[in-house]
C-alpha positions as CSV (number, residue, x, y, z in Angstrom):
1,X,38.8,-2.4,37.3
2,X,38.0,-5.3,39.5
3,X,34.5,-7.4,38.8
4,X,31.9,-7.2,41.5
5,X,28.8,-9.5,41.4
6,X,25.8,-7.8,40.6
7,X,23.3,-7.1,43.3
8,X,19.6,-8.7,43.6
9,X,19.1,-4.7,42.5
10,X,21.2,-5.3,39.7
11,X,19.6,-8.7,38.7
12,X,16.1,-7.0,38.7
13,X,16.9,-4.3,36.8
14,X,18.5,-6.7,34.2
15,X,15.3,-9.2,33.9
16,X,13.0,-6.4,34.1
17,X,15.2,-4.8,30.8
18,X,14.9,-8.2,28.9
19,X,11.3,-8.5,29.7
20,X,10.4,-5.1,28.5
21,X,12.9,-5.6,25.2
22,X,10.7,-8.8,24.3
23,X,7.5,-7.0,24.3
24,X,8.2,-4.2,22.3
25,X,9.9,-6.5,20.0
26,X,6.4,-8.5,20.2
27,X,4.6,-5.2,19.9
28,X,6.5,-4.6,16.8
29,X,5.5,-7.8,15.2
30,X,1.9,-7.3,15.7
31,X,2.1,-4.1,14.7
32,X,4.2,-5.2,11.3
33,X,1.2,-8.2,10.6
34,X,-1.5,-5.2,11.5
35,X,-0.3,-3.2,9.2
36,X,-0.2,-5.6,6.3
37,X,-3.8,-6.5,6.9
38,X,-5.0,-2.9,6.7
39,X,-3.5,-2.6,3.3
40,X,-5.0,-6.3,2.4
41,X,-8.6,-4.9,3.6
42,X,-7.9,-1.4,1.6
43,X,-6.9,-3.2,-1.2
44,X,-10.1,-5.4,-1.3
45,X,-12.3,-2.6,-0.4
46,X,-11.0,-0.9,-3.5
47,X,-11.3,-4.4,-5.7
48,X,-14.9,-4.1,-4.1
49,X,-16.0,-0.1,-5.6
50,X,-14.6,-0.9,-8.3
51,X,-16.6,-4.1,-9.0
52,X,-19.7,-2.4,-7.6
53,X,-19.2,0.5,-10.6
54,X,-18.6,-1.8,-12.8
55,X,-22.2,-3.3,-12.0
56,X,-24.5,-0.7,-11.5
57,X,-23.0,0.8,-14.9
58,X,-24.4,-2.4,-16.4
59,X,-27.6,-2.4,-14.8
60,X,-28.0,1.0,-15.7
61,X,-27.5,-0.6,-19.1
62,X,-30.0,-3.1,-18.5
63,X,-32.3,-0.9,-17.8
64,X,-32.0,1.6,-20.1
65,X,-32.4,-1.4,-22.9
66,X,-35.5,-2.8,-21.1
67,X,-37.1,0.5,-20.4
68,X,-36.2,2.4,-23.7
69,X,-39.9,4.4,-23.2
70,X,-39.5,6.2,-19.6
71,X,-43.4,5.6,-19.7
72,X,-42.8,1.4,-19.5
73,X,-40.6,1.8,-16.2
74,X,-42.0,0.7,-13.0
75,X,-42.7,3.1,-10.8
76,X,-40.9,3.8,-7.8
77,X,-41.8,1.7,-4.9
78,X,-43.0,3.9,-2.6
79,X,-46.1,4.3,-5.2
């Protein structure tokens, strides 16, 4: 086997290879740090129901205390 220098065809090829291998391995990166901020932003939106629940069940609370007689409640406010 003898070594011949690789052509300008060759070269091309070869640069055009290591250009395309860096952006997929960029791609993948971004899609790695993507990824972890969907499942931050679903973990907060569950932090979030669950913390609204948690708050209308105590104003329902309230309001059953302040407004033992359904006859003292405000009416709705479209009245």
């Amino acid at each position: 086997m003898h070594d011949t220098p690789p052509t300008p065809r060759d070269q091309a090829l070869e640069e055009r290879l290591v250009e395309l291998e860096m952006r997929v391995s960029f791609q993948e990166q971004a899609l790695a740090e993507l990824s972890e901020a969907l499942a931050d932003a679903r973990m907060e939106g569950s932090r979030n129901a669950d913390l609204l629940r948690v708050l209308l069940e105590d104003l329902g609370k309230v309001r059953s205390a302040l407004y033992s007689d359904s006859g003292d409640e405000p009416p709705p406010p479209h009245y």
